[in-house]
C-alpha positions in Angstrom: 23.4 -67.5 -9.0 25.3 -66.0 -12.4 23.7 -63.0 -13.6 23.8 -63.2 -17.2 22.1 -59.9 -18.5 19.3 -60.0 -21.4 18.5 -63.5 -22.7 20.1 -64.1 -25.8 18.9 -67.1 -27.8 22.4 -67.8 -29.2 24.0 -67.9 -25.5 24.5 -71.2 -23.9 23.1 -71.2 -20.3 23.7 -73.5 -17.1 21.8 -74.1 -14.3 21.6 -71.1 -11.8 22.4 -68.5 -14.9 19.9 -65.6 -14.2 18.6 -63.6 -17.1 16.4 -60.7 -17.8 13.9 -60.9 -20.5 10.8 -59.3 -21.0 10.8 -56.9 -17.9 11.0 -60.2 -15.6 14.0 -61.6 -14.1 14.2 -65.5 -14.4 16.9 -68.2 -13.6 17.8 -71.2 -15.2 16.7 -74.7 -13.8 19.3 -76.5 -16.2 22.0 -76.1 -18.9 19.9 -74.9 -22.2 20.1 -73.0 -25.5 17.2 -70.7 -27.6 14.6 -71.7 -24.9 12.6 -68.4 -24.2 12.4 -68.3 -20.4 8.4 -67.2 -21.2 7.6 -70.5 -22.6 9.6 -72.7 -20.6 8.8 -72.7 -16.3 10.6 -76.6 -16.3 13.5 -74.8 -17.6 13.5 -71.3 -16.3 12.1 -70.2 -12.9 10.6 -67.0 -11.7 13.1 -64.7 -9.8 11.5 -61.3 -10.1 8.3 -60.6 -12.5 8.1 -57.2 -13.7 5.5 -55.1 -12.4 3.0 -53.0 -14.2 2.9 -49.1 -14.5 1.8 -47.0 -11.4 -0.5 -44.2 -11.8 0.0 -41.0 -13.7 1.1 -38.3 -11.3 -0.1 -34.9 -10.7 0.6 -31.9 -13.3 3.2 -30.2 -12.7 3.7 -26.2 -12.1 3.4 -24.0 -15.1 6.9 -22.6 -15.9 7.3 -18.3 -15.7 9.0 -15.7 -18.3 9.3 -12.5 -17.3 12.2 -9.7 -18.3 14.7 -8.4 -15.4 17.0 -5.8 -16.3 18.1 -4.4 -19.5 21.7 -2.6 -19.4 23.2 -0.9 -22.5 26.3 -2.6 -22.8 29.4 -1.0 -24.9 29.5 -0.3 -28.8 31.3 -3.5 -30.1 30.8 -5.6 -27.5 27.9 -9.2 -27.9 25.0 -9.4 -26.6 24.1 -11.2 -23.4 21.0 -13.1 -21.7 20.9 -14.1 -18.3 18.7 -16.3 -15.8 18.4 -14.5 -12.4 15.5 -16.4 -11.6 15.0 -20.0 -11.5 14.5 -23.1 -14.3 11.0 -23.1 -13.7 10.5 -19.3 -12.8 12.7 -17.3 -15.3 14.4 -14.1 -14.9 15.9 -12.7 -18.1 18.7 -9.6 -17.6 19.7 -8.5 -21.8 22.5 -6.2 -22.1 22.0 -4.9 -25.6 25.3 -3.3 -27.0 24.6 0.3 -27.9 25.8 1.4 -31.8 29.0 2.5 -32.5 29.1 6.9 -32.4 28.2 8.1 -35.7 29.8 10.5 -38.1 29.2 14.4 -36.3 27.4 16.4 -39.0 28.7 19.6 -40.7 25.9 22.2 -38.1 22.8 23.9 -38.8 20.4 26.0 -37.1 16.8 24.8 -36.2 14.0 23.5 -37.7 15.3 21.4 -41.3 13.1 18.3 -42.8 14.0 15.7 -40.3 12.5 17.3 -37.5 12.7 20.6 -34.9 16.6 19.8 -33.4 16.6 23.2 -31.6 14.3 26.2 -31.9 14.5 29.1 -29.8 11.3 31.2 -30.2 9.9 34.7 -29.3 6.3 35.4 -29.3 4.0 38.4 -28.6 1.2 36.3 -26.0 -2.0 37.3 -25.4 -5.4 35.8 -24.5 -6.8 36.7 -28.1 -4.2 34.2 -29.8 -4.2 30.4 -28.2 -2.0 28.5 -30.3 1.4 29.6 -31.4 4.3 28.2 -33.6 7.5 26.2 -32.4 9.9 27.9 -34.9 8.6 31.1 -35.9 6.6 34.1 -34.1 2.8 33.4 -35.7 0.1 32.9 -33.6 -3.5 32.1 -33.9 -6.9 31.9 -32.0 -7.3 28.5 -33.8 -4.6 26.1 -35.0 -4.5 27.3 -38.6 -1.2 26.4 -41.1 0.5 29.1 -40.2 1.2 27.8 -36.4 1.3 24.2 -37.6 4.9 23.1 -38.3 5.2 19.6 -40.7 7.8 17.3 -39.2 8.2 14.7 -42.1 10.9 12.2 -40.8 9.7 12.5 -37.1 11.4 13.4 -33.7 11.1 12.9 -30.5 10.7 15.8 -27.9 12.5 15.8 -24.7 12.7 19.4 -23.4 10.3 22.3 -23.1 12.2 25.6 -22.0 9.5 28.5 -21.4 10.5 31.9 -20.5 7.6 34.9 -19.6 7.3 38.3 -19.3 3.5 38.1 -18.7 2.0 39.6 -15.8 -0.1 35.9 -15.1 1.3 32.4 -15.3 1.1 31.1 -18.6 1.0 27.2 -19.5 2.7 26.3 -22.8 1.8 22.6 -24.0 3.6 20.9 -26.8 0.4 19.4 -29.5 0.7 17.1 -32.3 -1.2 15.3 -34.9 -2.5 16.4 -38.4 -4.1 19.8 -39.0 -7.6 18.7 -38.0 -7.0 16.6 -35.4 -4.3 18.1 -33.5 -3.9 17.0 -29.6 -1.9 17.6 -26.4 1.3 15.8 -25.1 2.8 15.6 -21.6 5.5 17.8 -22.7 3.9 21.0 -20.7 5.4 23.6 -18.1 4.0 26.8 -16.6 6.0 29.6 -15.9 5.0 32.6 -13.6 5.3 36.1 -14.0 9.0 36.9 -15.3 10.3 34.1 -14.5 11.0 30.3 -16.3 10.3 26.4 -16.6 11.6 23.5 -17.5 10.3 20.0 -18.7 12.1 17.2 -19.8 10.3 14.1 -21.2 10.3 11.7 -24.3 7.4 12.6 -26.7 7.3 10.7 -30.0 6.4 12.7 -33.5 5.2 10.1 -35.7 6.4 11.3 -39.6 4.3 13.0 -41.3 3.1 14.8 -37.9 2.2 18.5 -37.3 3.1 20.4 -33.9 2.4 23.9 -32.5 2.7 25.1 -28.9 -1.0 25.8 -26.8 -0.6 28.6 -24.1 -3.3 30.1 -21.8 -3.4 31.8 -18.7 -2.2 35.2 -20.4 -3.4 38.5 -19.7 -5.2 40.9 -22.8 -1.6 42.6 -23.0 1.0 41.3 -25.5 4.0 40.5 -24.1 7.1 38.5 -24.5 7.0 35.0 -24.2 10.1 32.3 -25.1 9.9 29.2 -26.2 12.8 26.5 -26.8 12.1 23.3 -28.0 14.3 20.3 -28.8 12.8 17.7 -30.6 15.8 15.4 -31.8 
């Protein structure tokens, strides 16, 4: 037998040429030309017929996304993505290049327009006020404007530094929101009897936003109470 490949109907074959044409394999019974092996058993024989399709086969697995790790990778440097996982079962790890260091600014002291970047406040506590400013010594038995302070760019707050010379533990809670509708955060510490906390944290002050301090627990004796916020 001489396998020929596909039929061609220009191609001369002899006898014992084998050809494939039409998914079946045939093989020639003597010499001929153009003579489709389909149409013509005296000429062309049956080697192998082709066989029809098999059944569909079971679904397959649904394929998985999830997110790994995520470094901060150097100012400058590209981007990355990588598979820990598998093909099917995905594992993403980004290292996302942190920006380049910005220009240092020319100094200031707290509070300014774009937010509360450190103020360090006294205040004379008592139980008859509840709510006190962040950057100035008002207080207030209800949150009126003079306690609220406007942060129109936004912040975000990540320490709470309270100082107390009250006699009972007092708990100072960072609040935000608009002047009707202020609320608590988690950025909250109590501090005992002369003595201090500390609270670290990231709190988000949308723009626009209001904020004042909450404190109970003091006695119905002013005394000093310190408050640091940064809010950067």
């Amino acid at each position: 037998m001489n396998y020929r490949g596909a039929w061609a109907s220009g191609t001369a074959y002899q006898a014992n040429d084998a050809v494939l044409y039409g998914g079946t394999t045939y093989l020639a019974l003597a010499a001929n030309m153009a003579i489709e092996p389909a149409q013509s058993p005296t000429v062309w024989g049956v080697l192998a017929e082709a066989g029809v399709a098999g059944p569909t086969g079971p679904g397959g697995a649904a394929a998985s996304v999830s997110v790994g790790t995520v470094t901060t990778g150097a100012a400058g440097t590209q981007a990355t993505v990588t598979n820990s996982g598998t093909a099917s079962a995905a594992v993403l790890n980004f290292t996302i290049p942190q920006g380049a260091q910005g220009i240092g600014g020319s100094g200031g002291g707290g509070g300014g327009t774009s937010g509360i970047p450190f103020a360090s406040t006294f205040h004379s506590v008592s139980f008859t006020s509840t709510y006190y400013s962040v950057n100035n010594a008002d207080g207030s038995a209800t949150e009126t404007g003079s306690v609220l302070t406007w942060v129109p760019n936004g912040c975000t707050a990540t320490t709470l530094s309270v100082f107390s010379q009250q006699t009972n533990t007092v708990t100072v809670t960072l609040r935000q929101g608009a002047p009707t509708s202020m609320a608590n955060t988690t950025l909250s510490c109590a501090a005992a009897a002369g003595s201090s906390c500390t609270v670290t944290g990231s709190v988000t002050v949308a723009a626009g936003n209001f904020v004042d301090f909450s404190m109970s627990g003091a006695s119905g004796t002013a005394l000093g109470v310190w408050t640091v916020l940064a809010c950067n």
